[in-house]
N, C-alpha and C positions, 0 to 999 in steps of 0.2 A: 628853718628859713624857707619862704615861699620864693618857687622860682617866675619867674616870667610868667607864664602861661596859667600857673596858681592864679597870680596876681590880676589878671587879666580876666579870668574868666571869674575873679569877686566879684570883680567891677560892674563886670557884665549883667550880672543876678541881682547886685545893687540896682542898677539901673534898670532892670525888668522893675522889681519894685516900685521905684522911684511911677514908674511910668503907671502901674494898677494904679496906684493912689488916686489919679487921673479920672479914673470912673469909678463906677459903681463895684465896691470890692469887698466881699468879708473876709477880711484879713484875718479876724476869727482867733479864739484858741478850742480846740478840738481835743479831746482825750481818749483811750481805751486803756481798760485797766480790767486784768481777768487775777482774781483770787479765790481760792476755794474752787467749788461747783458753781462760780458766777462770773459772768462778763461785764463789763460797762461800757459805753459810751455817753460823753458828756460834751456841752458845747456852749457857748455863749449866744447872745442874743443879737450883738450891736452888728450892723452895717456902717460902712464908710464909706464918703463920695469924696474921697481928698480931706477937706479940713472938717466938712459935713459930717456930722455924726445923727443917726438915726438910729435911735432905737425900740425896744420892745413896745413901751409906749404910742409910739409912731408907726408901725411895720405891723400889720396884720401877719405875716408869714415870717415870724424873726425865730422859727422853730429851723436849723440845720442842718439836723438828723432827718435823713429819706429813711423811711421802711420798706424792706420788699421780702415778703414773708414773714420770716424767723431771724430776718439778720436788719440791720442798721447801717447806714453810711453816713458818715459825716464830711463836708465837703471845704476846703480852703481855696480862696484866691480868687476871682472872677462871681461876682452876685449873678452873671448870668448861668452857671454852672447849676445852679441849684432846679431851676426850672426846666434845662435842658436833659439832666437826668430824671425827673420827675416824669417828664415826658417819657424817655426811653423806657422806665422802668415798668411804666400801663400796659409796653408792649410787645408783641413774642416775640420781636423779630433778633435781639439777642438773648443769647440762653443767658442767662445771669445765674452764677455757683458760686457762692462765697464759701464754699465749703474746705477749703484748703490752698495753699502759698500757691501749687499750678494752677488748681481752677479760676482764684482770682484773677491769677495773670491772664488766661485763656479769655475769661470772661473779658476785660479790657481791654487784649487786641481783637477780638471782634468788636468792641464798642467803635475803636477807632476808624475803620471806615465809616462806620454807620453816623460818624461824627463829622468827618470830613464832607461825606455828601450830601447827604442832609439837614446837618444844622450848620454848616457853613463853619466849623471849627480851622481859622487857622494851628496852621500845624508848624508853622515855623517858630522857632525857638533861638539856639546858639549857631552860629554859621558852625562850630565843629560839632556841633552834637552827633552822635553814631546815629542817633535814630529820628525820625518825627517824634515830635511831640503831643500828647496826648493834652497839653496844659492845665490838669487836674492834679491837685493831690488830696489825698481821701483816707480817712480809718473805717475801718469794717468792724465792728460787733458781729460774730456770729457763735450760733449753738456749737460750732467747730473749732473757735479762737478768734486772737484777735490780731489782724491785718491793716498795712499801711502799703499805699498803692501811690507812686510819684508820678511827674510828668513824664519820664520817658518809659512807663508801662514796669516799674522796677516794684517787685511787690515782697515786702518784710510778713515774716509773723513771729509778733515779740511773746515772752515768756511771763513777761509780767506787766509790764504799762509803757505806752509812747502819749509823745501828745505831739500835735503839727499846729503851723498859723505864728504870726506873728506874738505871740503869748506863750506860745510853745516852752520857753527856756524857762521860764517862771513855772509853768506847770508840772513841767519834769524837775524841779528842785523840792516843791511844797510833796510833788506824789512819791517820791526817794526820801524824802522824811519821813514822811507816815506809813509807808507802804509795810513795814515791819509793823507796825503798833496798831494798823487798825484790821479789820478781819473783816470788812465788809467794802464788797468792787464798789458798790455806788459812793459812798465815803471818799473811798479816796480817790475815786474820780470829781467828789467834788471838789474836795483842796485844791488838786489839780485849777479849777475851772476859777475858783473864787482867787490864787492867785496869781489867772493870767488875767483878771479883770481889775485887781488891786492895782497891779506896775505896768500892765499893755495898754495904752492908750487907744488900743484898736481892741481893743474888746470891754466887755462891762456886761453884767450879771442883769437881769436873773437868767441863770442857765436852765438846760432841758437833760434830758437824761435818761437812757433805757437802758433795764438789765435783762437780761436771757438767760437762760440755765446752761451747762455747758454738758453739753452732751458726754465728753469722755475728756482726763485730763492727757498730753498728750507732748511727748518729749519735741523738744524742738533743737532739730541740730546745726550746724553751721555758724 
């Protein structure tokens, strides 16, 4: 049973929700999925403005996934998020390492000054939150594994597949079916993608999708 304070802070995240809808949002489904020697990430095309839907058709840049190097980001929640790291990522002034669970996190509290002062990122979030908010959630594809980075800088690396964005629960049910039966990352990162676009009204196909070789397979504890 939820107490109080559970109940209170659904609400709260409802209502952040509620509120993106409001502007320009890719609420998005997002995937990674590492099997064998191979990593994926996969993502949808569609943007949403509230009831506005714009898609691939329409969006010259309805691609999701950033490249920076040898690794991949896919990005949820705020359509200006994508252009803002776009920009960061041109330039040295953060070191960027997707190379492992601390370097990512490293790499994203340096991002957030850089966020704060410069692109004008509010950082206000939950009146209890512990921390500023970084207001990104993001998956990482790299030759190292594969990483999920939330708003308040809390960075996973899973074993075998996640998916984030409003499409998320649908893509974690199709990639947990197949993920025994098929033997290829891109595969089953694409079920993943095709059914958060079937049942997410906030996403819709044709998806995009990079695979990378995995440098070394590599136990994951905790």
């Amino acid at each position: 049973m939820f107490d109080a304070s559970a109940r209170i802070y659904a609400l709260q995240r409802f209502q952040k929700q509620v509120n993106e809808l409001s502007s320009g949002v890719s609420m998005s489904t997002v995937v990674v999925v590492i099997k064998g020697a191979k990593v994926c990430i996969a993502a949808d095309s569609l943007t949403s403005f509230g009831d506005l839907r714009m898609g691939a058709d329409y969006e010259a840049g309805h691609d999701k996934i950033l490249v920076h190097d040898d690794s991949y980001l896919g990005i949820v929640g705020s359509a200006a998020h994508q252009l803002v790291m776009e920009s960061i990522l041109k330039q040295d002034e953060v070191k960027v390492d997707f190379s492992s669970r601390l370097a990512v996190f490293e790499t994203f509290r340096s991002l957030h000054p850089v966020l704060k002062d410069k692109y004008f990122l509010n950082a206000k979030d939950e009146d209890d939150d512990p921390y500023e908010s970084t207001q990104i959630d993001a998956l990482i594809a790299s030759p190292h594994g594969i990483f999920g980075v939330h708003s308040l800088r809390e960075v996973c690396e899973y074993k075998k597949f996640w998916a984030i964005g409003s499409g998320s629960e649908y893509a974690l049910g199709a990639m947990y079916a197949v993920y025994d039966m098929l033997d290829s990352a891109e595969e089953i990162a694409r079920a993943g993608i095709m059914a958060g676009a079937e049942f997410n009204n906030a996403s819709a196909m044709p998806l995009s999708s990079y695979t990378v070789d995995l440098v070394k397979l590599k136990s994951v504890t905790g």
